[in-house]
C-alpha positions, -999 to 999 in steps of 0.1 A, spaced: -421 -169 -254 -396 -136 -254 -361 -143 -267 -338 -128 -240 -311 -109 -254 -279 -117 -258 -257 -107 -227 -223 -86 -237 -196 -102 -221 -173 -86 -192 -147 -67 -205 -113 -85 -198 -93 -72 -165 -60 -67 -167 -48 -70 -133 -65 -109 -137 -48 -116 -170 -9 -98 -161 -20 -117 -126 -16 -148 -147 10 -144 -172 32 -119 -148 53 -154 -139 63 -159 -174 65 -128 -183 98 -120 -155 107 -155 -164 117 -147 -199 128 -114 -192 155 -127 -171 171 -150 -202 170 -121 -224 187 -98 -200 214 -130 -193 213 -135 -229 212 -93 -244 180 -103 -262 152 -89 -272 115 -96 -250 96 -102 -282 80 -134 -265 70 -112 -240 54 -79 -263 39 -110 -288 22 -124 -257 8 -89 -243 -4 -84 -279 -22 -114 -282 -39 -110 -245 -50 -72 -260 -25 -50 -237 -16 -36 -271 -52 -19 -276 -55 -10 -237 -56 29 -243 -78 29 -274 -120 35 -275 -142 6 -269 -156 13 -300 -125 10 -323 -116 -24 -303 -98 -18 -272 -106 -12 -238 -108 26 -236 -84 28 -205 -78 61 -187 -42 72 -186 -43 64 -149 -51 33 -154 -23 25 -185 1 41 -162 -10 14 -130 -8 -9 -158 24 1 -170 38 2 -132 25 -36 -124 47 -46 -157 75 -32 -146 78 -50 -110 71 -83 -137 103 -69 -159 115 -39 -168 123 -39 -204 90 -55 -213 72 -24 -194 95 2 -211 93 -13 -244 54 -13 -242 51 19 -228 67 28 -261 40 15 -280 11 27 -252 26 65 -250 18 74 -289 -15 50 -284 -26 72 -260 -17 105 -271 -38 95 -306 -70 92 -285 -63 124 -268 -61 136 -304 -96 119 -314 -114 129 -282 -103 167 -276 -90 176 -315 -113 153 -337 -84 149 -355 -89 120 -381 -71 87 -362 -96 69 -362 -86 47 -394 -52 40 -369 -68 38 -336 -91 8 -353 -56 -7 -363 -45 -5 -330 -71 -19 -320 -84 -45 -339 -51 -58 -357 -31 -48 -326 -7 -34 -345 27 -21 -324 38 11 -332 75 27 -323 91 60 -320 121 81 -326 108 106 -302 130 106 -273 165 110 -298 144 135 -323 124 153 -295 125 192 -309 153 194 -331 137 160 -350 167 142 -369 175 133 -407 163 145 -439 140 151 -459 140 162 -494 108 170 -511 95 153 -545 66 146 -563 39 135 -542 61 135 -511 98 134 -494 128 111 -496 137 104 -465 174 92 -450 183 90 -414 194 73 -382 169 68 -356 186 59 -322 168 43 -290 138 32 -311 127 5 -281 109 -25 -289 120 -19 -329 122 -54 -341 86 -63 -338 71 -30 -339 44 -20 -372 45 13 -378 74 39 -368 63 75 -359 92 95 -366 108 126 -379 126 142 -410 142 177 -415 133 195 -444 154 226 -454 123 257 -463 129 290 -469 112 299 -437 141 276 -420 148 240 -410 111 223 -408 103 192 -386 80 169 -403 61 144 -382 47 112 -402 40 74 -392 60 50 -415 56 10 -422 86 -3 -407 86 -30 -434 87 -2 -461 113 -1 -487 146 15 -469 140 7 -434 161 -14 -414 170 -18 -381 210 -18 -371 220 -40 -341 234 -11 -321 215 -18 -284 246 -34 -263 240 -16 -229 244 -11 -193 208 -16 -185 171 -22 -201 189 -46 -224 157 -68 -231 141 -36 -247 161 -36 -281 158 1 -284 177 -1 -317 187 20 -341 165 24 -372 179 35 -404 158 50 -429 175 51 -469 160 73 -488 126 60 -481 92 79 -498 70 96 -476 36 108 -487 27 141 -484 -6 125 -467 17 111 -437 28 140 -426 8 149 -399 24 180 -384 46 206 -399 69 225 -371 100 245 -370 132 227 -360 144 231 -321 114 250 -313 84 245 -286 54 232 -304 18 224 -296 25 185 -307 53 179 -283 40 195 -255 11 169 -261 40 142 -262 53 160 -230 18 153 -211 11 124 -220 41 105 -224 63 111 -194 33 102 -168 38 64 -186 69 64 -189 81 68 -156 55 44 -143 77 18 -155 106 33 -136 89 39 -99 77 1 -109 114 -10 -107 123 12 -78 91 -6 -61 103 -44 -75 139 -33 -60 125 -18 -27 107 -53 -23 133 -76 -30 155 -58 -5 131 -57 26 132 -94 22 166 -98 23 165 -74 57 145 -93 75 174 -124 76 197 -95 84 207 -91 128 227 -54 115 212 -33 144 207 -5 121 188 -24 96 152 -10 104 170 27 99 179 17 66 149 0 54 132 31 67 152 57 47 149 33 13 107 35 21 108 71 28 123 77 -7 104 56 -27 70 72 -12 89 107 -23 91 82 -56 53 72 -57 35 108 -43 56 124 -73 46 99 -99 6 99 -89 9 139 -86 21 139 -124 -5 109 -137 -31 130 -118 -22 163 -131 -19 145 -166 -53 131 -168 -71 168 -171 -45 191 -178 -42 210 -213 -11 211 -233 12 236 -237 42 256 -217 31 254 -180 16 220 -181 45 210 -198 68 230 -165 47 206 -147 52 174 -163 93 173 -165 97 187 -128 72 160 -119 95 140 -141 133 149 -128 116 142 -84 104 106 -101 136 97 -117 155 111 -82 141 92 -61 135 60 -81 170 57 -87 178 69 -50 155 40 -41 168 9 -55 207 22 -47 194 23 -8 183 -12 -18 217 -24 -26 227 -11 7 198 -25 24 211 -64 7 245 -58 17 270 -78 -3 239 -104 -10 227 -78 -32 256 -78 -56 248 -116 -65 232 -114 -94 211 -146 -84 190 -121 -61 175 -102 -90 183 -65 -76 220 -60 -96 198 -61 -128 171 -36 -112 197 -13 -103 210 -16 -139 180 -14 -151 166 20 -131 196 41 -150 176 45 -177 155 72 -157 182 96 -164 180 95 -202 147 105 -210 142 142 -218 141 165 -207 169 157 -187 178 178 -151 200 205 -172 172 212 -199 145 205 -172 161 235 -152 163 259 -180 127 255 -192 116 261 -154 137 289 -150 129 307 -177 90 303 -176 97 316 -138 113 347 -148 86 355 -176 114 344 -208 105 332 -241 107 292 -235 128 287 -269 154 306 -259 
């Protein structure tokens, strides 16, 4: 008699599993947006159910999603709540950008990818308030740097593992950007209760100070001059900013629904109009979002691909935030109740125009790779 093998099981679907704990996941978000709290039921739960090791390799313990698929993800969790989906795409953005590393670099991640993956560790970063110019200091010693600092808008901070951040180090070749991951329960790091906001309050994008705290000369992973382009962050660039504004076109699509419910109770003659001008610019919303997370998934990094990404990124944020203010109109004075769920979207989808690179910066950098200048200057 032959022993039949063993059969693998399925791997676990997302859209099943955020199917079933979507409901408690917008449940608590609400209290903590009432209440200026952070979602940390919410990211423990996501952990536990393995959203946490989405992006990494089947073979280090996660699913080996696609970024199209972590951005679809991403943009389901937002319509759920959008501080939850903004604070995870915190943790999925550097998740993912480490894979691209392993599969197209080689570069040695996988000792962290199988963290991420089998402890479902959370990891955090600076990289939105250091972006080129990186922030603090670091002062070199035997072995390594001391590091001291203030790291704003570090979302999801107070249950997060491991903090990829930045120092400053003064060489004689001019201010020098070092790049390193960093416990966040190492010696000198604490997180300052700073995050009392408009909007996205359930994210707890706090500030993290860092007090003279040691950093190995083994954690520093890349070495780059201050304020200048680099071939790291225009990986960050590609692969970031596709995730990250998944969770805003998922508001703008929460919003856009919550106010075509509301019109249909309306008799306003005009109604119909209006609902059609919200739709027409949240389609302008969702064909510049897919364009990006398409162009995204084979593009290369550097200077034109990262043109790409943050025009891609300024028509998103546009018409996302166009979109849920059409909403409010849409409502009508029903809207403004906060009982009705769209004041805190429209609170919520200001955070689009934060992110870099903002219009201003966005502008420069296309204009000057359109007339043939130097990017840096």
């Amino acid at each position: 008699m032959s022993v039949q093998p063993l059969r693998k099981p399925a791997k676990p679907d997302w859209r099943t599993q955020l199917a079933e704990i979507g409901p408690r996941i917008a449940t608590e978000g609400r209290a903590c947006d009432a209440n200026n709290s952070y979602v940390g039921a919410n990211i423990k739960l996501l952990r536990e159910q393995g959203f946490s090791a989405l992006a990494v390799p089947a073979e280090f313990g996660g699913a080996g999603l696609s970024r199209t698929e972590l951005a679809e993800m991403l943009r389901t969790l937002a319509r759920y709540c959008s501080s939850t989906a903004l604070a995870f795409a915190m943790h999925t953005h550097p998740a993912a950008a480490q894979v691209w590393r392993f599969h197209n670099q080689k570069a040695p991640v996988e000792p962290l990818l199988k963290r991420i993956g089998t402890d479902r560790i959370q990891l955090l970063s600076s990289g939105g308030s250091d972006w080129l110019a990186g922030s603090g200091t670091a002062t070199k010693v035997e072995g390594g740097y001391r590091v001291s600092g203030e790291k704003i808008f570090a979302s999801g901070a107070p249950s997060a593992d491991l903090f990829m951040t930045t120092a400053v180090e003064q060489t004689p070749e001019g201010p020098t950007v070092l790049q390193f991951g960093l416990p966040v329960k190492s010696e000198g790091v604490s997180i300052l209760d700073t995050w009392d906001t408009l909007g996205m309050r359930g994210t707890a994008s706090q500030t993290v100070k860092l007090d003279n705290v040691f950093i190995a000369d083994a954690a520093v992973s890349v070495r780059r001059p201050a304020g200048k382009w680099h071939p790291s962050m225009h990986l960050v660039s590609m692969v970031a900013f596709p995730l990250v504004y998944s969770v805003y076109t998922g508001v703008a699509e929460a919003a856009r629904d919550i106010a075509v419910e509301a019109a249909k109770k309306r008799t306003d003659p005009s109604i119909a109009e209006q609902v059609g001008e919200m739709d027409t610019e949240l389609a302008a919303a969702q064909i510049a979002l897919d364009s990006m997370v398409a162009f995204s998934e084979t593009a290369q990094p550097g200077p034109e691909t990262t043109n790409v990404i943050f025009k891609h990124r300024t028509l998103v944020a546009r018409s996302a935030i166009k979109t849920v203010e059409l909403a409010m109109g849409v409502t009508g004075g029903a809207g403004y109740f906060r009982s009705m769920g769209l004041e805190r979207l429209f609170r919520d989808i200001q955070g689009a125009r934060f992110h870099p690179l903002t219009e201003v910066p966005q502008r420069r950098l296309a204009g000057r790779l359109a007339l043939g200048l130097p990017i840096d200057g």
